[in-house]
C-alpha positions in Angstrom: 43.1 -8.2 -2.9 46.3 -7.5 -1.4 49.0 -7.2 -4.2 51.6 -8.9 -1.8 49.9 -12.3 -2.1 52.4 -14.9 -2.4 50.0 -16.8 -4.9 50.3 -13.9 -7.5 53.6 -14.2 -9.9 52.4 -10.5 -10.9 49.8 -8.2 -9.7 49.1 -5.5 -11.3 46.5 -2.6 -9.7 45.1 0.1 -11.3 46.6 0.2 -13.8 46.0 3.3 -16.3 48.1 3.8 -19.7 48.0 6.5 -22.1 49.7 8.3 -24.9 51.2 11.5 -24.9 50.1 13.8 -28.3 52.9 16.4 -28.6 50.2 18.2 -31.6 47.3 18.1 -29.0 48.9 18.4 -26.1 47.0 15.6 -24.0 47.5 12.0 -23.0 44.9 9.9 -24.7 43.6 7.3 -22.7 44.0 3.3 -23.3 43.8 1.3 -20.1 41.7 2.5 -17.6 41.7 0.9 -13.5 43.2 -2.2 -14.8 43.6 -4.8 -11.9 44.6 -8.3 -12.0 47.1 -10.8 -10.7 48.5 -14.0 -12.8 48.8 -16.8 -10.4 52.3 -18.3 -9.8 53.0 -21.7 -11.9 49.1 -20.9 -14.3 48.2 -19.8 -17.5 46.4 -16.8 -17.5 44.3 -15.9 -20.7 43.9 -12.0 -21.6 41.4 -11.8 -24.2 39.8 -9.5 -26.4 38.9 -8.2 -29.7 41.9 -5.8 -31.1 42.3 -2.8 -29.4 40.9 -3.8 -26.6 43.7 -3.1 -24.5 45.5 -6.3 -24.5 48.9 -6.0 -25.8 49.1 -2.1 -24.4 48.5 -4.0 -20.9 51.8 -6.1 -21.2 53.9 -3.5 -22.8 53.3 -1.3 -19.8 54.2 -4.4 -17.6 57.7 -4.5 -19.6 58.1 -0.9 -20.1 58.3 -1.0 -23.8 55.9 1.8 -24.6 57.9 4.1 -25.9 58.8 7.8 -25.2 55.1 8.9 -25.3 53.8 6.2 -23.0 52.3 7.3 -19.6 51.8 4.6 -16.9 50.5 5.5 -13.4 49.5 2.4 -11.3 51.5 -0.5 -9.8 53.2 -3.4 -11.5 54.2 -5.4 -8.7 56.7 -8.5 -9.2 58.6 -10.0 -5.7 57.1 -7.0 -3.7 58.5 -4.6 -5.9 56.1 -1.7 -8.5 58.2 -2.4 -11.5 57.4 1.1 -12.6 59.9 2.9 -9.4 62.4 1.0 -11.5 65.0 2.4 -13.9 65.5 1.7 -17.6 69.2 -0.4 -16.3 66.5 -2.4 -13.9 64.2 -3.0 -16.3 66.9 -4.9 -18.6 67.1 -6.6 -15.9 64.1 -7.9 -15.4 63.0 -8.1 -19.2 65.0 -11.7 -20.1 65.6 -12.4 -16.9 62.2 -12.3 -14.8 60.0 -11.6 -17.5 60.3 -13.0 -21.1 57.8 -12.4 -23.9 56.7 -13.5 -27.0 55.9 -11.5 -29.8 53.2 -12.5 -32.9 55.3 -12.6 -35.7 58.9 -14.7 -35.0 60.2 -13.1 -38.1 60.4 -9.0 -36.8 61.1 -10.6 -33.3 64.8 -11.9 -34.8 66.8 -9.9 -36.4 67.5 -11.1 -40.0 71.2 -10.1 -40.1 72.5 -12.5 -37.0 72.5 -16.1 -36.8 70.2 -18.1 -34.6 73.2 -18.8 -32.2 74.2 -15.5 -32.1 70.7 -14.4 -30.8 70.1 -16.8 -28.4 73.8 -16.4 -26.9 73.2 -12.6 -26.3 70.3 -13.4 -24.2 72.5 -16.6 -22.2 75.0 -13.6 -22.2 72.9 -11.0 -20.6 70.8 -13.4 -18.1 72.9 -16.5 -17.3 76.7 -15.6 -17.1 77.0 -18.7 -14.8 76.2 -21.1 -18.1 80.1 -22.4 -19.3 79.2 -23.6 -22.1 76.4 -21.2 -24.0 76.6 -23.7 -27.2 75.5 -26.5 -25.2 73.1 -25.3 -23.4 71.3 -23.7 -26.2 71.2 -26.8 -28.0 69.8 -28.6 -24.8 66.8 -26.0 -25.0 66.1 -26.3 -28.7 66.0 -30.0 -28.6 63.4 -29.1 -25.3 61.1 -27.0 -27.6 61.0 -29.7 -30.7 64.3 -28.6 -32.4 66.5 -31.8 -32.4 69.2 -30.7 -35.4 71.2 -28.0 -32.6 74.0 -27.5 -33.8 73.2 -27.1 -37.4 70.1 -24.4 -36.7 72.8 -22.3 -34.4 74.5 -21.7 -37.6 71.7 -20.5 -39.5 69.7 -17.0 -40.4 65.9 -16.8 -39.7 64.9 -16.7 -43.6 66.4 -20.4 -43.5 63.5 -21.2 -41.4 60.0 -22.3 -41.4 57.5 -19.9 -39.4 56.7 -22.7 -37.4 60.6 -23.4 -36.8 60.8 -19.7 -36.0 58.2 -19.8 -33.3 60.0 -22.4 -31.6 63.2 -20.3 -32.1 62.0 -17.3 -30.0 60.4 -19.7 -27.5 63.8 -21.1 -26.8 65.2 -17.7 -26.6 62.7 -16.4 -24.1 63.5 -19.3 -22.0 67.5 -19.4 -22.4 66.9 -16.6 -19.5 65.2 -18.8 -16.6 62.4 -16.4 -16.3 59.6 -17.0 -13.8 57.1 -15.3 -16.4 56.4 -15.7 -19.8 54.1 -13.5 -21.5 52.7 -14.4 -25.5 51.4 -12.3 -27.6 49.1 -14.3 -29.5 51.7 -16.7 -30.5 50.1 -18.6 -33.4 48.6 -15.7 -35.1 50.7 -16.0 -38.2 50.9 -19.9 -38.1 48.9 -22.5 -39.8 46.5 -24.5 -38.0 48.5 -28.0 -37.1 51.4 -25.5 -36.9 49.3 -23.5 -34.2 48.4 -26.6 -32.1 51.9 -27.6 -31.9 52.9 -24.5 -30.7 50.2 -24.4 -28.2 50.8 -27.4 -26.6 54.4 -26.7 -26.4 53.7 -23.7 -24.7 51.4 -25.4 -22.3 54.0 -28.3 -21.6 57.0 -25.8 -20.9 54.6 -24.3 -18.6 54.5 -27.1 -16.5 57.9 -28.2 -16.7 59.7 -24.8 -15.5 56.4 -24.3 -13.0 56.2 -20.7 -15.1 53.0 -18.4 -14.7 52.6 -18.1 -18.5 50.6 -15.2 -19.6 48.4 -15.5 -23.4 47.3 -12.5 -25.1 44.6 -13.7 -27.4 41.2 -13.1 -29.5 40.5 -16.9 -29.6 38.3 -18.5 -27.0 39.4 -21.9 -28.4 43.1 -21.4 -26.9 41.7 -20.1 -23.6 39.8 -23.0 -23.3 42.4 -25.1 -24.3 45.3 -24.3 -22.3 44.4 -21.1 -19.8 43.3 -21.9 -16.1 42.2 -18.3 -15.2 41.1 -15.5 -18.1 40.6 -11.7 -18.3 38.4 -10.3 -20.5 39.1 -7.0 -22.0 37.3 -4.3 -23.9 37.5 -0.7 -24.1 40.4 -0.5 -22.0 38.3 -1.9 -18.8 38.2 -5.6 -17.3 34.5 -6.9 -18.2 34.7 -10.0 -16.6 37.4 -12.4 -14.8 37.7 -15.9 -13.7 38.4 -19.8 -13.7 38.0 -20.2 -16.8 35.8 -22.8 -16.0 33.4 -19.8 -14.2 34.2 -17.8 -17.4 32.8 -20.1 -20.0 29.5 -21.8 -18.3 28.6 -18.9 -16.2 29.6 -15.8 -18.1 28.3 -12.8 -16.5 28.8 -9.8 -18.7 27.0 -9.6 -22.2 30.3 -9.1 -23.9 31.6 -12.1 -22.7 28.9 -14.1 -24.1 29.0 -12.6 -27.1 32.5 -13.7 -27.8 31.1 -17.1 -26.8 28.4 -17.4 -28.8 30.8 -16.1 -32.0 32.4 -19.0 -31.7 32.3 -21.9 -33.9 31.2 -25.1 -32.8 30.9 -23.6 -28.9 27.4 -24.3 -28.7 26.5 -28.1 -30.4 24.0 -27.2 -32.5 23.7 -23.5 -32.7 24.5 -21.3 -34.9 27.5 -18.9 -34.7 26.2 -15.5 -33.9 28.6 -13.2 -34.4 28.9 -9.3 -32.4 27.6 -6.2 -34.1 29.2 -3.5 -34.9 32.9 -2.4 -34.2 35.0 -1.8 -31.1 34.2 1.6 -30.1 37.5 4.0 -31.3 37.0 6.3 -27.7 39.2 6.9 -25.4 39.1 4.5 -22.1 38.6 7.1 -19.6 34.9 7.6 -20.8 32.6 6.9 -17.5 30.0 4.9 -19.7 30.2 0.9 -20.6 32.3 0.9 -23.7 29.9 -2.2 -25.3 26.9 -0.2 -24.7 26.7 1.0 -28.3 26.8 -2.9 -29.1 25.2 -4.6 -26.6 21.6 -6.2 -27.3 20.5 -5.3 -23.8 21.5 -2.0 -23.1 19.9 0.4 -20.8 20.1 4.3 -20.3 22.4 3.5 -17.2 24.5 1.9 -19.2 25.7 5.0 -21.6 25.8 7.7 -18.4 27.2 5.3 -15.8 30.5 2.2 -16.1 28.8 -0.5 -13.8 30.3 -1.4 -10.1 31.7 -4.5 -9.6 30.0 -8.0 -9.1 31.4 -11.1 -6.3 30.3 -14.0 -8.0 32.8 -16.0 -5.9 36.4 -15.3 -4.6 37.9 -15.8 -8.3 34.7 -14.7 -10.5 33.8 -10.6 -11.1 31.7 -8.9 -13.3 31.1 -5.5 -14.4 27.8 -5.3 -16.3 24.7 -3.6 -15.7 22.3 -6.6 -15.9 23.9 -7.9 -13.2 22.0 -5.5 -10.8 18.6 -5.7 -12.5 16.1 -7.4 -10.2 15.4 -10.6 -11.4 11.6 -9.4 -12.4 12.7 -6.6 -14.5 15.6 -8.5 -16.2 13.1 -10.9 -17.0 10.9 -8.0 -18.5 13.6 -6.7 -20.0 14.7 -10.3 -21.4 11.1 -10.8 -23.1 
């Protein structure tokens, strides 16, 4: 794929990430080859189990890594690699052409400052042509489900449901106009009805401001719900990729339906079969398939050898081994 594609938002290529040990001297690997591009005006799902490589991905797109963070690669956003750009460009872009959404609303505002005040420092920062900041942060409040404006501007997070919070931090990523929006699993610390709400929101702004929305998540439930395309992650490495139409009812890597079949009510009438074992804790820049020691169907290749890629179509890849068995010996294998 070329990464100057006009119907990619952001493209990101090869992407590897690490983190610098000052006591051992070495990077230790996270993200490993990571390539992908989030289609302008979609929502793309990035999805796997915790520390997969999920949240590390997007933190490397905003450059919010830290000190010890090593990204080699290429981000690239309007033609540009995002990581030539300096720490002054980058506050540019973060707000502006990028917003994201953290899990918990309560450590993403600061307890100290009003509502208004926090939302005015972004309209500050991002849209010095807006006259009248009070106004139009009321105008996107009442857009995200807040109606009461003018009395929330004047209040302190703790005042505030965690639902009510959500929809805080969703109006401050948009007071910015950004052309992305990336959310960290969003609902993770909301109650169920709270979570749909939420959800749908974020689905519905989507639409509205034609933003390529990106959703970090463990739940196949949301993907299916809201995503158009979906990534799924493990062991630093892309498994599998797709419509998430391709994703779901032809899933081509044995991780993928694994995560499928641990899902309740995903299969009428079968039972929820969850994965065995734990993610791997290894480094990403191992050669072999990091769900090998899981996997129900893994071969010797499998734990000397990471698997090449499979074309299903122009929007559906693989990487799994029993995608290159011949169908006699997968059958064998199968029985």
């Amino acid at each position: 794929m070329e990464t100057n594609r006009k119907d990619y938002a952001l493209y990101i290529e090869d992407l590897h990430t690490g983190f610098y040990n000052r006591v051992e001297d070495k990077v230790s690997s996270v993200l490993n080859g990571i390539t992908f591009g989030a289609e302008r005006g979609k929502i793309l799902g990035v999805v796997g189990e915790s520390g997969s490589g999920k949240s590390v991905t997007m933190l490397s797109v905003m450059g919010l890594l830290g000190p010890n963070g090593r990204v080699t690669g290429r981000i690239m956003l309007d033609g540009e690699n995002l990581l030539d750009y300096s720490d002054k460009q980058m506050r540019e872009i973060r707000g502006g052409k990028i917003a994201m959404i953290f899990q918990d609303p309560m450590t993403t505002l600061n307890p100290v400052f009003t509502i208004g005040d926090q939302i005015r420092e972004v309209v500050k920062l991002h849209r010095p042509d807006i006259e009248d900041a009070n106004a139009y942060i009321i105008e996107l409040l009442r857009e995200v489900g807040i109606n009461d404006g003018e009395r929330r501007l004047k209040q302190y997070p703790h005042e505030l449901s965690g639902g009510r919070r959500q929809r805080i931090v969703i109006a401050m990523a948009l007071a910015g106009n950004p052309d992305i929006l990336i959310a960290d699993e969003p609902t993770t610390a909301l109650d169920v009805t709270v979570q749909a709400q939420i959800l749908e929101l974020i689905k519905k702004l989507s639409e509205t401001h034609n933003m390529t929305t990106i959703m970090i998540t463990h739940d196949l439930g949301i993907v299916a719900n809201i995503c158009d395309n979906v990534v799924i992650l493990y062991g630093g490495r892309i498994c599998e990729m797709g419509t998430t139409r391709e994703v779901f009812k032809e899933s081509a890597h044995e991780y993928t339906k694994g995560l499928i079949r641990a899902v309740p009510g995903a299969v009428p009438g079968r039972k929820l079969i969850p994965i065995e074992g734990v993610p791997a804790n290894r480094s990403a820049f191992t050669n072999e398939c990091a769900f090998c020691p899981r996997c129900e169907k893994a071969m010797e290749i499998c734990a000397g050898e990471f698997p090449p890629e499979t074309v299903f179509s122009e929007t559906h890849k693989a990487w799994c081994w029993m995608n290159h068995l011949p169908e006699s010996k997968e059958a064998e294998h199968d029985g």
